[in-house]
C-alpha positions, -999 to +999 in steps of 0.1 A: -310+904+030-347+890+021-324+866+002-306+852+026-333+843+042-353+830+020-317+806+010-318+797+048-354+788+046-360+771+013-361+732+015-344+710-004-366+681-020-339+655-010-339+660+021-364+642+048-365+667+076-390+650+097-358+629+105-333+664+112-360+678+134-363+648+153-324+649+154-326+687+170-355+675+194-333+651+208-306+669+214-325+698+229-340+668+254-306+667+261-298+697+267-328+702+290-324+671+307-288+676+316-298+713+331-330+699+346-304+670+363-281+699+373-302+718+395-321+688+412-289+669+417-271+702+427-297+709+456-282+703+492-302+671+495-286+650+473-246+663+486-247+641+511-222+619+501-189+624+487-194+602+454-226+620+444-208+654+448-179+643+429-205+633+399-224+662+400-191+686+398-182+666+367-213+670+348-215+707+358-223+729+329-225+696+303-259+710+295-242+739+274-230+714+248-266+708+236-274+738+236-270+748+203-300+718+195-325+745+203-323+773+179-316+742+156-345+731+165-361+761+157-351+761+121-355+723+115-390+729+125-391+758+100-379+744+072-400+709+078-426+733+073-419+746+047-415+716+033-447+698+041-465+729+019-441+722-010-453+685-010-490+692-002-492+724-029-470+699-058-498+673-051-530+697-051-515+708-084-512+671-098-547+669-087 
């Protein structure tokens, strides 16, 4: 098992995750965005009219579709982390 996780966790020197972890950030914006827009917009205030109830009913929900950004997010972090103390221990050791 300790494997496993250490396989999920381990960076890979290829990769720039400062770019995937900006990639989950966004979409987790997204997500909380969309859920933020869901519940101000879905207050009685803004029902008034017949068009914005129409476009609120369709984006119902449209927050679940980013959600899983956030326990991306999460692990992009991680792993960025990780990363960054690969880079900085390979250059202490050069040093």
């Amino acid at each position: 098992m300790a494997a496993v996780i250490h396989w999920l966790f381990k960076p890979s020197p290829e990769i720039n995750y400062d770019v995937i972890a900006m990639m989950y950030a966004f979409g987790s914006g997204l997500s909380v965005l969309f859920y933020a827009l869901e519940k101000v917009m879905g207050s009685e205030t803004y029902k008034e009219t017949e068009i914005v109830k129409e476009n609120i009913d369709s984006i119902k929900g449209i927050y679940l579709v980013f959600c899983p950004f956030l326990p991306c997010l999460l692990w992009g972090l991680m792993v960025r982390y990780m990363s960054k103390k690969e880079i900085s221990a390979s250059k202490q050791k050069e040093d």
